[in-house]
Structure formats: structure tokens, C-alpha cells
C-alpha positions, 0 to 999 in steps of 0.5 A: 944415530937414532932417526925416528920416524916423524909424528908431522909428515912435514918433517920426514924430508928434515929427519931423512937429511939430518940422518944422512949428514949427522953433524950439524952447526949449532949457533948460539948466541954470545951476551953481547948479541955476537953469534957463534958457531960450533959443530956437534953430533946429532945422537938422535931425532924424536918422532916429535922432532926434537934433537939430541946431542951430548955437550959439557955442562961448562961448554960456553954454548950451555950459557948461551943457550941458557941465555939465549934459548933460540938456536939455530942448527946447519946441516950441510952435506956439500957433495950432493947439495943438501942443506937444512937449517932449523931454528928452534928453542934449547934446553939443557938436559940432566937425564941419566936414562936418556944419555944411556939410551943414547951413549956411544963409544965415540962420546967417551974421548971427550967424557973419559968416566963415561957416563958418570962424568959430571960435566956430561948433559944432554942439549935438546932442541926442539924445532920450532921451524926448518928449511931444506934444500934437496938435491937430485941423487946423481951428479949427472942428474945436477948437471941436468937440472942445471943445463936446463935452469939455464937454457930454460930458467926452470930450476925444477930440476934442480931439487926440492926446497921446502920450509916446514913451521911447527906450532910451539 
């Protein structure tokens, strides 16, 4: 996966999560307002932001993105406590020299004629805000936070939360 560094210092926290965890939930949202939730793999996050996964053109998330252009994208990684979540706008991508620039290997189970199959595209989502949650490194220094939240009530030691807005 291809993590760039980011153009809004706001976002580098984002993109150093999104590097670690790589997978994400992306949630769309069906005709009749139901919401759902599959995961993907993130191929890659622009310096602007923007993320890249590939996706079958006759998925059914494709005609709830195109529906419902706002989506959301979870990514959680349980061991040490990191989570982001970011909302944006998806778009349906028909680039052939991007899905080069970003084909793997480990795309071809799911599209067996590589780069020529016809319901291969790219879904890109810009972000139009995100928030984290990032723990302390060690489960030693958790469990510190942690004591002292309860003993003391400061949970600053408990990892950094931080919401990030990005002007659309």
C-alpha cells in the first residue's frame, strides 16, 4: 500500500493510521436509507488525501455509491487501540493507468484477467473529515493511562483523539 505524505499536516495522524491498519469498513448506504458495511483494502492514500481501493463495477456498494455519494470508511486495529473513521464523498474510477500504478498480486483472485477485466474500477474517496483515536505504543503504557484515568480521572494518557475537516 502506497501512503503519501500529506499536503494538510492535519491528516499526517490519518494516513500514518490508515498505513498501519490497511483495511478498512467501507459503509454505503442502500435505496431504502439501510446502511452497510463491507471491508475493503486500502491501495493507496494521495497527498491530498484521497483513497484508493479496487472494487467490481457490478458490486452492489458501486450503486450505492453512486446513489448515495457520502460514505463512511472504519478502520480499527484492536491490539493497541487505534481507530479512524472518515466520512467523505466516493466516486466510481475508470482509469487504466492508475489501476497499473496500483495493481498487485493479491488483487488477481477476485479479477483472474488482471487488469483487462471488465468489471474491474477503481472507487476513490475523498475525505471531507476524519477522526482518530491513537493509543500509547505498549500495552504497559495502556495500562498506565489507564490506572491513572482511574485513580486520577485524566485520561491523557490514554492516547491522542483528534477530528480533522477538510474544506470540499
Amino acid at each position: 500500500m502506497d501512503v503519501q505524505e500529506q499536503d494538510n499536516p492535519d491528516l499526517q495522524t490519518v494516513a500514518d493510521l490508515v498505513k498501519e491498519i490497511k483495511f478498512a469498513m467501507l459503509t454505503t448506504e442502500e435505496p431504502d436509507g439501510t446502511l452497510r458495511s463491507r471491508p475493503m483494502s486500502t491501495m493507496q492514500m494521495e497527498a491530498n488525501g484521497d483513497l484508493w481501493f479496487f472494487t467490481s463495477l457490478s458490486s452492489p456498494k458501486i450503486d450505492e455509491a453512486e446513489q448515495h455519494r457520502q460514505v463512511n470508511l472504519s478502520y480499527a486495529r484492536i491490539d493497541k487501540q487505534d481507530y479512524v473513521s472518515i466520512s467523505g464523498f466516493s466516486e466510481v474510477v475508470r482509469d487504466k493507468a492508475k489501476m497499473a500504478q496500483l495493481w498487485t498480486p493479491w488483487i488477481k483472485p477476485w479479477f483472474p484477467d488482471g487488469l483487462d477485466d471488465p468489471d474491474l474500477v477503481l472507487l476513490r474517496v475523498r475525505i471531507t473529515e476524519a477522526e482518530y483515536w491513537d493509543a500509547p505504543g505498549s500495552m504497559v503504557k495502556r495500562l498506565y493511562g489507564l490506572a491513572k484515568g482511574i485513580v486520577t480521572g485524566d485520561t491523557s494518557g490514554l492516547g491522542d483523539n483528534g477530528k480533522v475537516r477538510l474544506q470540499t
